[in-house]
mmCIF file as Biopython writes it, N, C-alpha, C and O atoms, coordinates in Angstrom:
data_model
#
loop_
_atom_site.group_PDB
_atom_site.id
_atom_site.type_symbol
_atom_site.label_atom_id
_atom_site.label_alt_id
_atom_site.label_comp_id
_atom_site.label_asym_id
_atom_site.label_entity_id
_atom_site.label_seq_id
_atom_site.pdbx_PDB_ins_code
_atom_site.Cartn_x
_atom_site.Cartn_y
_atom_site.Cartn_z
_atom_site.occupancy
_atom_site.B_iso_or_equiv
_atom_site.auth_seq_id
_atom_site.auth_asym_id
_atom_site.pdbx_PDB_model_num
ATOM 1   N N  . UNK A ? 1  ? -21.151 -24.741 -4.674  1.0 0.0 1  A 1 
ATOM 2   C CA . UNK A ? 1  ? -20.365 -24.437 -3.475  1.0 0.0 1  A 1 
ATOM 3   C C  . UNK A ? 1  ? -18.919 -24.902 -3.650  1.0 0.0 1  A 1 
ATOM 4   O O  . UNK A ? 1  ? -17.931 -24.174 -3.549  1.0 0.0 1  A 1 
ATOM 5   N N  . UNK A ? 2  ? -18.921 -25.993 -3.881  1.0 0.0 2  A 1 
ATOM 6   C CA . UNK A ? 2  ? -17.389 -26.664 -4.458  1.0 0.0 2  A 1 
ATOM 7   C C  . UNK A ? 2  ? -16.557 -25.823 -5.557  1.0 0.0 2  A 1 
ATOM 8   O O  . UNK A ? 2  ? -15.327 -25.854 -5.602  1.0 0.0 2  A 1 
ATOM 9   N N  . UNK A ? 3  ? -17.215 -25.204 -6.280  1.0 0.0 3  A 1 
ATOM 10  C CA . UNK A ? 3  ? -16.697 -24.278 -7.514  1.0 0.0 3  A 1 
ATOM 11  C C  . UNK A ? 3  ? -16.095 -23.206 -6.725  1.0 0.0 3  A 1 
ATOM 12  O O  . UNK A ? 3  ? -14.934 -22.849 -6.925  1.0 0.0 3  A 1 
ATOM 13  N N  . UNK A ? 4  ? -17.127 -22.485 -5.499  1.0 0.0 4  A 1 
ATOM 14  C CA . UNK A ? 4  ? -16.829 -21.583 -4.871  1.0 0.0 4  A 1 
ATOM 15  C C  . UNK A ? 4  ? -15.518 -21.586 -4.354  1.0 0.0 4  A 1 
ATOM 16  O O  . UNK A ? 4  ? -14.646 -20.803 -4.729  1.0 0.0 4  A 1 
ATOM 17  N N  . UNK A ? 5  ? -15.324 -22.737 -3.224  1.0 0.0 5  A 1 
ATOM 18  C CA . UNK A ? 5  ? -14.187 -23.082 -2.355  1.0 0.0 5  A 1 
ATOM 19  C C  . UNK A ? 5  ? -12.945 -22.804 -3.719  1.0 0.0 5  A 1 
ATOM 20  O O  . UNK A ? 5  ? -12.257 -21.783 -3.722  1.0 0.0 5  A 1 
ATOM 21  N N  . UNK A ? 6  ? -12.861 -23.538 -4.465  1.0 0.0 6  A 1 
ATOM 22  C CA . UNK A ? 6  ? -11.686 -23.843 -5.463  1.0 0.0 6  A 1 
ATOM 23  C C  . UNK A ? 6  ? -11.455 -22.236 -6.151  1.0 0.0 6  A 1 
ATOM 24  O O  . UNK A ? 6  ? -10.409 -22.013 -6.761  1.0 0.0 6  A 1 
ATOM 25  N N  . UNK A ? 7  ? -12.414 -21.252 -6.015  1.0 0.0 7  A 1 
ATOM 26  C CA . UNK A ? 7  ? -11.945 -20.195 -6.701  1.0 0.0 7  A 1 
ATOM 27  C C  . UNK A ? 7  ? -11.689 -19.484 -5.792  1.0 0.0 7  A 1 
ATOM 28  O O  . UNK A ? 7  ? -11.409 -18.444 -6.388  1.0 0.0 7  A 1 
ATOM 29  N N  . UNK A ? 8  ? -11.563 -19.254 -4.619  1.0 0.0 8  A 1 
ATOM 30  C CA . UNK A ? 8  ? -11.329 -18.870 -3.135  1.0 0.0 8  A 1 
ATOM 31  C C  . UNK A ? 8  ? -9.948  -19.427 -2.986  1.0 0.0 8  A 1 
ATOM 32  O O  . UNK A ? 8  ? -9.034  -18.618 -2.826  1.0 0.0 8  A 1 
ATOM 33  N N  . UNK A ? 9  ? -9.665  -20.780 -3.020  1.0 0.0 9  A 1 
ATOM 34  C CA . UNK A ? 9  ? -8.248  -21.414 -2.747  1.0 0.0 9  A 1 
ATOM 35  C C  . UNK A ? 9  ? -7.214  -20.865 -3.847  1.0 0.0 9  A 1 
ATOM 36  O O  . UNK A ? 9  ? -6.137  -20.412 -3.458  1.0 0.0 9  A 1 
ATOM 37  N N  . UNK A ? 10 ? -7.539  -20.901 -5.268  1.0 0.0 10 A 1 
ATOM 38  C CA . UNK A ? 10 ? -7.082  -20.282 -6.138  1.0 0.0 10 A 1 
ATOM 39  C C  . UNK A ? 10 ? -6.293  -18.564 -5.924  1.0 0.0 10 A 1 
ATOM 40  O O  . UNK A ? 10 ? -5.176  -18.179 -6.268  1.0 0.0 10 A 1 
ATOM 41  N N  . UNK A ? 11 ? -7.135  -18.014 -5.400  1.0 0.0 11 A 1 
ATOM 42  C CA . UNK A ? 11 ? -7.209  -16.654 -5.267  1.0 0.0 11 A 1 
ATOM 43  C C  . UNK A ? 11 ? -6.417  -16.240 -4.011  1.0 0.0 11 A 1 
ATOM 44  O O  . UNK A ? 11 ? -6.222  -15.051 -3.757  1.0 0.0 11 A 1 
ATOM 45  N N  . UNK A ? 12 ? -5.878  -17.431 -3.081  1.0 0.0 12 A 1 
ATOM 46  C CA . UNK A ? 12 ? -5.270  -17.063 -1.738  1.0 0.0 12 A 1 
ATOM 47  C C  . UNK A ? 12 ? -4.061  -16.369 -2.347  1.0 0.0 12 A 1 
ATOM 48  O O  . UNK A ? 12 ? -3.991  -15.141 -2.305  1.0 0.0 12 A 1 
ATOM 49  N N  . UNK A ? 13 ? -3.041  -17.150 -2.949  1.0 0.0 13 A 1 
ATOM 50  C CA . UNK A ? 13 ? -1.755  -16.437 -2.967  1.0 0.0 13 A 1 
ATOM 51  C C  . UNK A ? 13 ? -1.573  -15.123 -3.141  1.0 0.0 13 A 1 
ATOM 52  O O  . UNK A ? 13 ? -0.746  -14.279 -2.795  1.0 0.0 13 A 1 
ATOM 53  N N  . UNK A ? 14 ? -2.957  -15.190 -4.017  1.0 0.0 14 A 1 
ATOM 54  C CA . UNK A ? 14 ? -3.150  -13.224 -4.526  1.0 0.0 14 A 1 
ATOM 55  C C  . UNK A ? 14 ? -3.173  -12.302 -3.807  1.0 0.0 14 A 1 
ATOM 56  O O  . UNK A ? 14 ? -2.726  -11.172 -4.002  1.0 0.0 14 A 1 
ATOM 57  N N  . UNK A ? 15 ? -3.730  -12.748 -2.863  1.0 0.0 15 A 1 
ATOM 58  C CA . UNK A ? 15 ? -4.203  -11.924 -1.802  1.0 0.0 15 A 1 
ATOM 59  C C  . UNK A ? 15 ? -3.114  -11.560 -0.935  1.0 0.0 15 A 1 
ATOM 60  O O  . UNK A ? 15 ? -2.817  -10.444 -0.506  1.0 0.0 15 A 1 
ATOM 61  N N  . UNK A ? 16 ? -2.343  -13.128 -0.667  1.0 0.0 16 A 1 
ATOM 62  C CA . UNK A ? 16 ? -1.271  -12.810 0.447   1.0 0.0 16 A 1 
ATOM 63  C C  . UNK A ? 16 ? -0.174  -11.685 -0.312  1.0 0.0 16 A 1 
ATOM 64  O O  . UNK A ? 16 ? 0.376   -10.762 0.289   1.0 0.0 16 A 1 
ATOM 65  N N  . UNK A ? 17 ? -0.050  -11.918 -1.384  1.0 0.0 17 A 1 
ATOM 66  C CA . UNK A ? 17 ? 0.906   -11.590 -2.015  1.0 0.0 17 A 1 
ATOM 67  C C  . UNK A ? 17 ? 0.271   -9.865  -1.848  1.0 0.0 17 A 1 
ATOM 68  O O  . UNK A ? 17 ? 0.902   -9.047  -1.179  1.0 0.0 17 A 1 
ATOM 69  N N  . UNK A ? 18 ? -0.881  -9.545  -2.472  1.0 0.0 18 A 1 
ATOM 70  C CA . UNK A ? 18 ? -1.199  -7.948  -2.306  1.0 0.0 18 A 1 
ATOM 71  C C  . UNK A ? 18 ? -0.994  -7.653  -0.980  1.0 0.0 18 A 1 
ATOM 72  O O  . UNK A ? 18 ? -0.327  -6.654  -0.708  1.0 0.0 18 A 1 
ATOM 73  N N  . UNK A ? 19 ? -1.476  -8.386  -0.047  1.0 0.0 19 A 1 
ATOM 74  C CA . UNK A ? 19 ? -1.335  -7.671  1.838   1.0 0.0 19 A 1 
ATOM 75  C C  . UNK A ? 19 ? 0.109   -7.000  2.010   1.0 0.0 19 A 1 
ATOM 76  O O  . UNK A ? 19 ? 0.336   -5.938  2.590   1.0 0.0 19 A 1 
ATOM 77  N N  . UNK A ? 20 ? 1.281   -8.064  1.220   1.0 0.0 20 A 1 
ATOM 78  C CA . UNK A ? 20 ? 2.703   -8.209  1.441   1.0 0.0 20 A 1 
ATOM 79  C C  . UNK A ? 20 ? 2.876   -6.762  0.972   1.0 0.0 20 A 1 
ATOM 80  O O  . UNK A ? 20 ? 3.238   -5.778  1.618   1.0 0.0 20 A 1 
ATOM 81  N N  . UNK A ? 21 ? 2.495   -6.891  -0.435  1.0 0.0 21 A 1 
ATOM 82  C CA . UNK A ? 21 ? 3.162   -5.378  -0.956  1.0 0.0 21 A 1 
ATOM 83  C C  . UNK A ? 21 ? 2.400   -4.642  -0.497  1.0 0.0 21 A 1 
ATOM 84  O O  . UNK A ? 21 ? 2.933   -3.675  -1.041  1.0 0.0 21 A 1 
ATOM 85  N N  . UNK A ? 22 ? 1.679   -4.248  -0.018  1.0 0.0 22 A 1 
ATOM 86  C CA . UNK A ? 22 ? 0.848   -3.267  0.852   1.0 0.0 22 A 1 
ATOM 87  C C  . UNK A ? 22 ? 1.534   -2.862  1.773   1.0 0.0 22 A 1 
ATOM 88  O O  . UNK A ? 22 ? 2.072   -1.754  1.768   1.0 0.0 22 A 1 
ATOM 89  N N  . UNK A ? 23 ? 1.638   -3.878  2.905   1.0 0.0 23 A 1 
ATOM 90  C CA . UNK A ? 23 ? 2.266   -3.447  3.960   1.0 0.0 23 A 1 
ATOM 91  C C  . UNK A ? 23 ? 3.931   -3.028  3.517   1.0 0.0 23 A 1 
ATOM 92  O O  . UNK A ? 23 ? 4.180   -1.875  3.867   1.0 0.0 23 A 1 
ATOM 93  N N  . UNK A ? 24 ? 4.792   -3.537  3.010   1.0 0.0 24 A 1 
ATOM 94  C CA . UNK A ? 24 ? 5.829   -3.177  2.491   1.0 0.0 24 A 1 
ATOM 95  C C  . UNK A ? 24 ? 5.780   -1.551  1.720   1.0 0.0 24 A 1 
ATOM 96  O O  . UNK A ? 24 ? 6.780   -0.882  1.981   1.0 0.0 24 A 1 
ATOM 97  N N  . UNK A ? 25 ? 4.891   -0.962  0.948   1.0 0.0 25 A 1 
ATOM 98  C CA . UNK A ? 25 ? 4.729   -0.404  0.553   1.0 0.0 25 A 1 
ATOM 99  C C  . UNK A ? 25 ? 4.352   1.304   1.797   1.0 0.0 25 A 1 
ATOM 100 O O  . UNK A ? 25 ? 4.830   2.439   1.812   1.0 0.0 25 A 1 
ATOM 101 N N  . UNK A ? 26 ? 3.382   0.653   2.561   1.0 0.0 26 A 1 
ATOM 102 C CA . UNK A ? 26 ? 3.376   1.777   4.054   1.0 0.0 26 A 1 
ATOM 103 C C  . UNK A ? 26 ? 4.381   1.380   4.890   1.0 0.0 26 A 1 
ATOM 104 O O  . UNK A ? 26 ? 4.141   1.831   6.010   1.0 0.0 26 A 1 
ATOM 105 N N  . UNK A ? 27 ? 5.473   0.698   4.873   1.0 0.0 27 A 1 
ATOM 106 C CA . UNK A ? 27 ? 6.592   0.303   5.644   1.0 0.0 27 A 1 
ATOM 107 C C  . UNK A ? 27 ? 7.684   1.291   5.274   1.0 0.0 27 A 1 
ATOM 108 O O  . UNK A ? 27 ? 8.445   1.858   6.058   1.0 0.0 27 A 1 
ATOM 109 N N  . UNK A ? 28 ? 7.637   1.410   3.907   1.0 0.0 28 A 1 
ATOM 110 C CA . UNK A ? 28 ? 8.256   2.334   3.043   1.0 0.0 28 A 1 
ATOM 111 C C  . UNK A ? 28 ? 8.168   3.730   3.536   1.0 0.0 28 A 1 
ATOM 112 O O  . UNK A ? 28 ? 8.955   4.377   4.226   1.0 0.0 28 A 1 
ATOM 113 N N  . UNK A ? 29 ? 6.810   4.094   2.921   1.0 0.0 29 A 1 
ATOM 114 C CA . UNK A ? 29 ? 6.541   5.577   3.772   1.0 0.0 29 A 1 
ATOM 115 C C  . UNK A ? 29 ? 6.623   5.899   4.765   1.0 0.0 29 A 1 
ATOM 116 O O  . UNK A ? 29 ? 6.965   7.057   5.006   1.0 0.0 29 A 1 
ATOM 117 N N  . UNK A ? 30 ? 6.337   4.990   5.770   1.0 0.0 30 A 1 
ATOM 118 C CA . UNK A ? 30 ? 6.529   5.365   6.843   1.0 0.0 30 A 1 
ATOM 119 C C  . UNK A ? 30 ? 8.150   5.617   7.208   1.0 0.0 30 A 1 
ATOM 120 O O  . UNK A ? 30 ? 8.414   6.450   8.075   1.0 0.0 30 A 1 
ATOM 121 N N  . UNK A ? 31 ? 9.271   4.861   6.508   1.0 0.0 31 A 1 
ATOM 122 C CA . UNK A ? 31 ? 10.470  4.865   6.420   1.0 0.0 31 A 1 
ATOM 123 C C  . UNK A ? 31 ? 10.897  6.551   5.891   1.0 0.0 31 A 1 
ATOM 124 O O  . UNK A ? 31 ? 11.594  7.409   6.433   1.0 0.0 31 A 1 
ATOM 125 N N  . UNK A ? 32 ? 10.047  6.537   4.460   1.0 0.0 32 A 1 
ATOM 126 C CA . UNK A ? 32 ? 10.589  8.230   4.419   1.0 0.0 32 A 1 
ATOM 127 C C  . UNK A ? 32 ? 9.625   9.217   4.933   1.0 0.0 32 A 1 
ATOM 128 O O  . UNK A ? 32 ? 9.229   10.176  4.271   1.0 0.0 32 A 1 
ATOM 129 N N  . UNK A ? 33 ? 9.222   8.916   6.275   1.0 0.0 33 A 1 
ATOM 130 C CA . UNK A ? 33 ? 8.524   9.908   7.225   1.0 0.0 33 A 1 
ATOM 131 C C  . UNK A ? 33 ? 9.382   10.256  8.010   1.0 0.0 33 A 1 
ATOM 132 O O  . UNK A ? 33 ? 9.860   11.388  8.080   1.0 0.0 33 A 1 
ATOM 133 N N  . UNK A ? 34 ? 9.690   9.231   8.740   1.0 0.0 34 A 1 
ATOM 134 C CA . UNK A ? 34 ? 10.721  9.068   9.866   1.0 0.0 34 A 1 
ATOM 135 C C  . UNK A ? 34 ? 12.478  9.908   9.302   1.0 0.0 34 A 1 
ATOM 136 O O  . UNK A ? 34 ? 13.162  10.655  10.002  1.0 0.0 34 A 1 
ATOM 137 N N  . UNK A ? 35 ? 12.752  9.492   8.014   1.0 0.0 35 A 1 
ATOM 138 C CA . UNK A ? 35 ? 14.452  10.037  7.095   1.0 0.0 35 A 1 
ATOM 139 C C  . UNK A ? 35 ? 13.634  11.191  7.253   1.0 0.0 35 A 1 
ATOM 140 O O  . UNK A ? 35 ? 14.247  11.733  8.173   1.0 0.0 35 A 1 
ATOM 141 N N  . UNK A ? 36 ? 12.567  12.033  6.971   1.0 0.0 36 A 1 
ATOM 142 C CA . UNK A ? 36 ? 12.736  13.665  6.759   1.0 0.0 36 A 1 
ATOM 143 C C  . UNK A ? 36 ? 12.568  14.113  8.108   1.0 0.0 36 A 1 
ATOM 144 O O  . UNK A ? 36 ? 13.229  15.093  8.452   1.0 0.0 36 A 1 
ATOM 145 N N  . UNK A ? 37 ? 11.689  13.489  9.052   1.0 0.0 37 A 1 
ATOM 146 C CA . UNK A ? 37 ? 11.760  14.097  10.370  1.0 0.0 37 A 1 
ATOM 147 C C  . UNK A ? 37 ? 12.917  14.510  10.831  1.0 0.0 37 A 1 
ATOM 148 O O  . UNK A ? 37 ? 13.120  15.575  11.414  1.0 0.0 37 A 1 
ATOM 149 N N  . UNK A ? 38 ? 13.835  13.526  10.534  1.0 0.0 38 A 1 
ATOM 150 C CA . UNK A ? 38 ? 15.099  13.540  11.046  1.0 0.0 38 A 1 
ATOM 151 C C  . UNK A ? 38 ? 15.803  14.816  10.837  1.0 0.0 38 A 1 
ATOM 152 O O  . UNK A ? 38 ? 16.489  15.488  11.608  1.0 0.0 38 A 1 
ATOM 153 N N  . UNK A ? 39 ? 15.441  14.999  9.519   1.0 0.0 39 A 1 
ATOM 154 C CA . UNK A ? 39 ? 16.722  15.902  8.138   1.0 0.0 39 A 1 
ATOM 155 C C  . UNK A ? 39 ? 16.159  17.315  8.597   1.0 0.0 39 A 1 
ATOM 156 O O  . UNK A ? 39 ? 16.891  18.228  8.980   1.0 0.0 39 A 1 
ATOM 157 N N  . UNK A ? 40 ? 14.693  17.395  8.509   1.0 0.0 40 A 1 
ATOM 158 C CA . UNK A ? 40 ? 14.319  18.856  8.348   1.0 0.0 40 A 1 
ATOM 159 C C  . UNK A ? 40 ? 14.146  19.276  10.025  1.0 0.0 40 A 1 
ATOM 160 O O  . UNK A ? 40 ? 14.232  18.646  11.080  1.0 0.0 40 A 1 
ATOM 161 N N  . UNK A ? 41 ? 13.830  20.811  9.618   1.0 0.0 41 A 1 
ATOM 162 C CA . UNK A ? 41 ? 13.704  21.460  11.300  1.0 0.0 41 A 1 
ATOM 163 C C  . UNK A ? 41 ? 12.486  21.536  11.187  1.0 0.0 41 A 1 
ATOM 164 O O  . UNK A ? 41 ? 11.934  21.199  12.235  1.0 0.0 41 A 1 
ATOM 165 N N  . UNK A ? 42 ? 11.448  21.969  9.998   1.0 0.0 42 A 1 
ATOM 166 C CA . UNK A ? 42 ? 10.164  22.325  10.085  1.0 0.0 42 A 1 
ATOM 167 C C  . UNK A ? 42 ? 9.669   21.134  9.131   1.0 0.0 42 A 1 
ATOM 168 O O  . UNK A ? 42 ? 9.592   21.252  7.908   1.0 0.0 42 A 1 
ATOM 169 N N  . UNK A ? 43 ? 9.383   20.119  9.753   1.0 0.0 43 A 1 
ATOM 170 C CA . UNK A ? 43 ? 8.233   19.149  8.457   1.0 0.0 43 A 1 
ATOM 171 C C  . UNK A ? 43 ? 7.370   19.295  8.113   1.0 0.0 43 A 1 
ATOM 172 O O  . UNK A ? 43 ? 6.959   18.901  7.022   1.0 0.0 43 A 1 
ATOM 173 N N  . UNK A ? 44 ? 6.512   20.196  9.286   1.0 0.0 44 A 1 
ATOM 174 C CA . UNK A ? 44 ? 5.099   20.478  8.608   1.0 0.0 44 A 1 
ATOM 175 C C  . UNK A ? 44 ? 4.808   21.054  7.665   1.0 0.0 44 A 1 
ATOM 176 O O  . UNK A ? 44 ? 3.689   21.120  7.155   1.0 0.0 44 A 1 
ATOM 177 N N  . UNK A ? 45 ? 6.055   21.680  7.221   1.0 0.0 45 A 1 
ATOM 178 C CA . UNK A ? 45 ? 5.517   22.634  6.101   1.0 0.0 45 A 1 
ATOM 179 C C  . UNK A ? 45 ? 6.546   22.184  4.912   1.0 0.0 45 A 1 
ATOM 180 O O  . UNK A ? 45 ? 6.992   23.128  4.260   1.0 0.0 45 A 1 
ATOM 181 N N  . UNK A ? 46 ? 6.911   21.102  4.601   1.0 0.0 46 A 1 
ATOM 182 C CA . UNK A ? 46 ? 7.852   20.554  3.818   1.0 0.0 46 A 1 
ATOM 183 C C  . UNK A ? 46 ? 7.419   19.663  2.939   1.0 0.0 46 A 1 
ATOM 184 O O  . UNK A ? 46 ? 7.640   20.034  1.786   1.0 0.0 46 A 1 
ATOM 185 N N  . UNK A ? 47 ? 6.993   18.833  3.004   1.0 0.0 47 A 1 
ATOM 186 C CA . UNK A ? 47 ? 6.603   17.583  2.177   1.0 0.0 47 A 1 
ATOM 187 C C  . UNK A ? 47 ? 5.079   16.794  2.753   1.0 0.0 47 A 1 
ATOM 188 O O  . UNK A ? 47 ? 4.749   15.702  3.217   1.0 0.0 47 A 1 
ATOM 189 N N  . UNK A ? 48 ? 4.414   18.144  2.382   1.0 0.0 48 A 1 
ATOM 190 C CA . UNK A ? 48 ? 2.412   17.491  2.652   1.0 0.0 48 A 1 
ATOM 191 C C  . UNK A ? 48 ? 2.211   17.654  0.907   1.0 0.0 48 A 1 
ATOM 192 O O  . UNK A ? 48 ? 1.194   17.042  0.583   1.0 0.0 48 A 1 
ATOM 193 N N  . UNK A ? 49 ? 2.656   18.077  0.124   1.0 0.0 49 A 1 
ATOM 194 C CA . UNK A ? 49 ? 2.176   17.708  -0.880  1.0 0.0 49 A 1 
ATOM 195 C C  . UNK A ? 49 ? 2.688   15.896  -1.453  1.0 0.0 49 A 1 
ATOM 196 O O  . UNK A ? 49 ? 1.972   15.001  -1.902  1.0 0.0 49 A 1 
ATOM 197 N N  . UNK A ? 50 ? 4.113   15.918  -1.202  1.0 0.0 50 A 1 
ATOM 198 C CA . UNK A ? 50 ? 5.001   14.744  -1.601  1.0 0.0 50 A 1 
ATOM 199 C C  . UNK A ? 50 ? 4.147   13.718  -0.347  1.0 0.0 50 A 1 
ATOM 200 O O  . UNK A ? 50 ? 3.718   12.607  -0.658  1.0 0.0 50 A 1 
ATOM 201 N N  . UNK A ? 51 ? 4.058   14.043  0.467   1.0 0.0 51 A 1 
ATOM 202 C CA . UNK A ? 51 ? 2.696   12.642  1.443   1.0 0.0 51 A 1 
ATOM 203 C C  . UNK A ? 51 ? 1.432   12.392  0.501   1.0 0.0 51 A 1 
ATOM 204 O O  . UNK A ? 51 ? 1.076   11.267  0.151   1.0 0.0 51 A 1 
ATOM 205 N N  . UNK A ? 52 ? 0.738   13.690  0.098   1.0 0.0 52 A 1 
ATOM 206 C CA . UNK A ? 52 ? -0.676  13.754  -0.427  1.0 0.0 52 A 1 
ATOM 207 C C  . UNK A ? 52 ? -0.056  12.359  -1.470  1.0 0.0 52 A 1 
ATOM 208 O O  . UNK A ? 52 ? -0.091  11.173  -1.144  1.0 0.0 52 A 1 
ATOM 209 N N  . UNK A ? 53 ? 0.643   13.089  -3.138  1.0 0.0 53 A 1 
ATOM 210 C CA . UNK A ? 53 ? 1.107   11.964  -3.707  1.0 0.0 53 A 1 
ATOM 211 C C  . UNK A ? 53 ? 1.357   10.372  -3.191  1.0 0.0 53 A 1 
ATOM 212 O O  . UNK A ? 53 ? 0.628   9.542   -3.734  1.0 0.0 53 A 1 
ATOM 213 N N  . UNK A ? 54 ? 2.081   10.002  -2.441  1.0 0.0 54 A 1 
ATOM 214 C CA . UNK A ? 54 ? 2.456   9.150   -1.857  1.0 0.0 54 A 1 
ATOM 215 C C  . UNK A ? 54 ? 1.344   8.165   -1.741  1.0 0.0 54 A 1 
ATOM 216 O O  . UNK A ? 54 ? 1.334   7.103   -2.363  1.0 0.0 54 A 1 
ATOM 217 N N  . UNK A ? 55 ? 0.179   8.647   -0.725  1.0 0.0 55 A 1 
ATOM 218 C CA . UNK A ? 55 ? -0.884  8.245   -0.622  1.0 0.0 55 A 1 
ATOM 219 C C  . UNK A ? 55 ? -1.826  7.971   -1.178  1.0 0.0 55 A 1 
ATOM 220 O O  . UNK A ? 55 ? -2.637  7.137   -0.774  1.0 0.0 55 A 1 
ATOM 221 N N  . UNK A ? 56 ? -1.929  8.681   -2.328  1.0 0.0 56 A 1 
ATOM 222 C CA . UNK A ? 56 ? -3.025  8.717   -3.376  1.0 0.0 56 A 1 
ATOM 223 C C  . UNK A ? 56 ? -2.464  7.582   -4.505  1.0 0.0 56 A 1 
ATOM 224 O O  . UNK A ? 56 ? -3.156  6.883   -5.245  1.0 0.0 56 A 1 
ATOM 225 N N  . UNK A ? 57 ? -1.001  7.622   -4.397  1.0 0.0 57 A 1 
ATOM 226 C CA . UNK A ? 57 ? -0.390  6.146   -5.344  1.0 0.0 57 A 1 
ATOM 227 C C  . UNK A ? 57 ? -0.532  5.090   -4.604  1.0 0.0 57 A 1 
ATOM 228 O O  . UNK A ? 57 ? -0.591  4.028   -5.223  1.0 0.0 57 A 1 
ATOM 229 N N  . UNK A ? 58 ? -0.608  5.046   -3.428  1.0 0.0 58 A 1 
ATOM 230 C CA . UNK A ? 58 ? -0.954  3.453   -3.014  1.0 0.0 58 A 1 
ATOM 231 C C  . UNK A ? 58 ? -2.025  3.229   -2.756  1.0 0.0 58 A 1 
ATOM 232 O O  . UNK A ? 58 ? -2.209  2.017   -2.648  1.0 0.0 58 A 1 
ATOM 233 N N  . UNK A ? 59 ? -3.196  4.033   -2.532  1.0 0.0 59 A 1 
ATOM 234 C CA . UNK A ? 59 ? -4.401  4.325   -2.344  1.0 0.0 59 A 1 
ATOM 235 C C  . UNK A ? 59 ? -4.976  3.184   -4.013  1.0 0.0 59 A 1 
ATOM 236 O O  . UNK A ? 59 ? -5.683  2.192   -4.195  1.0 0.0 59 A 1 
ATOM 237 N N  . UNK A ? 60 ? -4.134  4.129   -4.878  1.0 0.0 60 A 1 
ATOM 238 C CA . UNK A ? 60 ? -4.728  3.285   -6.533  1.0 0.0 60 A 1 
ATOM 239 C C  . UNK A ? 60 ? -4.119  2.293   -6.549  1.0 0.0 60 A 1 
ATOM 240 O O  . UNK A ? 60 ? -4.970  1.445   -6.816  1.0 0.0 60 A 1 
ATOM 241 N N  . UNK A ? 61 ? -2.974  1.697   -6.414  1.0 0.0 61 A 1 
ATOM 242 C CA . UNK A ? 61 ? -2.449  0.349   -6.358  1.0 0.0 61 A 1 
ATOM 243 C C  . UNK A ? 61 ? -2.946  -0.521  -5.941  1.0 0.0 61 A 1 
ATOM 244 O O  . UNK A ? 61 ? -2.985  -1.606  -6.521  1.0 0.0 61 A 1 
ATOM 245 N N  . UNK A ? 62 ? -3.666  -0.195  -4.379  1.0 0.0 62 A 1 
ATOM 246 C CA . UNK A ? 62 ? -4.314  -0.868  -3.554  1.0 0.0 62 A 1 
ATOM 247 C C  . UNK A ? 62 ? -5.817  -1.461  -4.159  1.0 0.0 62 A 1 
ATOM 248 O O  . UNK A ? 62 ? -6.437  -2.524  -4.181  1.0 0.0 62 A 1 
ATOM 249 N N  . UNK A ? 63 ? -5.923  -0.493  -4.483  1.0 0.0 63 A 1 
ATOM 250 C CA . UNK A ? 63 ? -7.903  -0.729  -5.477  1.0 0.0 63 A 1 
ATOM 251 C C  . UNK A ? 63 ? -7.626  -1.222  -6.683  1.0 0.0 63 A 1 
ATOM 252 O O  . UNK A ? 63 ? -8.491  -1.926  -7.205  1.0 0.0 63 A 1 
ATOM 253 N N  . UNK A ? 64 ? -6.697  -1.038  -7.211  1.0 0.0 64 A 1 
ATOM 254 C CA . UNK A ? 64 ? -6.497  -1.819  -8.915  1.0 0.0 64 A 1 
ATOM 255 C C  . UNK A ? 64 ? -6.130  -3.206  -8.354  1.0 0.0 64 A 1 
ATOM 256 O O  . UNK A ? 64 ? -6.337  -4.145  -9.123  1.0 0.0 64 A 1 
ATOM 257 N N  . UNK A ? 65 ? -5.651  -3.474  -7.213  1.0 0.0 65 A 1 
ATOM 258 C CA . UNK A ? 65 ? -4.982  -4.708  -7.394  1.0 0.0 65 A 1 
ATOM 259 C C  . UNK A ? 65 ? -6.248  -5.745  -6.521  1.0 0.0 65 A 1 
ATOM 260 O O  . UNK A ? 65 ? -6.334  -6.956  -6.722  1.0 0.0 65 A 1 
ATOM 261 N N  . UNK A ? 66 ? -7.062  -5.057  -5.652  1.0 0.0 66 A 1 
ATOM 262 C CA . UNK A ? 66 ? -8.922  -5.207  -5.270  1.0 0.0 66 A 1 
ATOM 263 C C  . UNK A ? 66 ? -9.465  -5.752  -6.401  1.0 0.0 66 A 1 
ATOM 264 O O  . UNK A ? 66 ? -9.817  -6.850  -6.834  1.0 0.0 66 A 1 
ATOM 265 N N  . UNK A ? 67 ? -9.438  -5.165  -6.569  1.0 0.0 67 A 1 
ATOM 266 C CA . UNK A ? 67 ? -10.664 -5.184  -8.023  1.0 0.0 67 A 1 
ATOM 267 C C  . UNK A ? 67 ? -9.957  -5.947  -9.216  1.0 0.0 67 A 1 
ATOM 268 O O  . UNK A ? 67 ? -10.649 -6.835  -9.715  1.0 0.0 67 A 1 
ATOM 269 N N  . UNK A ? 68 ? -8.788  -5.771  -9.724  1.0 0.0 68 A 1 
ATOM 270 C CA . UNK A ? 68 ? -8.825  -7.348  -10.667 1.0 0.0 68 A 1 
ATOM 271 C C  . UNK A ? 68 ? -8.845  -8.664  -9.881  1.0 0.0 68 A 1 
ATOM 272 O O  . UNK A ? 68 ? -9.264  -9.635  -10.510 1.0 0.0 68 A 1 
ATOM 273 N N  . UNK A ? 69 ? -8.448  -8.867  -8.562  1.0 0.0 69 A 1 
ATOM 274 C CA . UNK A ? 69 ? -8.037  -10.150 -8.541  1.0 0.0 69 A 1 
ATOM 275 C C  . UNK A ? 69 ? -9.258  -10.715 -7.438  1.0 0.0 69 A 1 
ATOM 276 O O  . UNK A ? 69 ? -9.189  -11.689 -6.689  1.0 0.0 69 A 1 
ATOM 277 N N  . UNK A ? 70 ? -10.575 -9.584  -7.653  1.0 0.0 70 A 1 
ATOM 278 C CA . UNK A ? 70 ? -11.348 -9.814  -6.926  1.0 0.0 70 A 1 
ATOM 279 C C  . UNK A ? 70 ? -12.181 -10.974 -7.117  1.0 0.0 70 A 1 
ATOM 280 O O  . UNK A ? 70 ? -13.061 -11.245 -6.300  1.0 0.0 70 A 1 
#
């Protein structure tokens, strides 16, 4: 149990540190959601592929960075 705790305490910064760039990372997008709303007249039909991408890269960032420091 003691081994447990210490590899748990070990492992905090990791974690905080992934939440950080996470949220920074959908802080982002959401940033260039809001710049094209602005720019374009029609969004819906503008940049759903450049979202799909978007998503699917932090989607894997998010799980690679799960899973090693799990």
């Amino acid at each position: 149990m003691k081994k447990l705790i210490q590899d748990n305490v070990e492992a905090l910064p990791v974690y905080i540190a992934m939440v950080l760039i996470v949220f920074s990372l959908f802080a982002g997008y959401h940033g260039l959601k809001l710049i094209r709303y602005t720019i374009t007249n029609h969004p819906e039909r503008n940049y759903k592929f450049f979202e799909f991408v978007i998503s699917v890269i932090l989607i894997t960032i998010f799980s690679t960075l799960l899973f090693t420091y799990k």
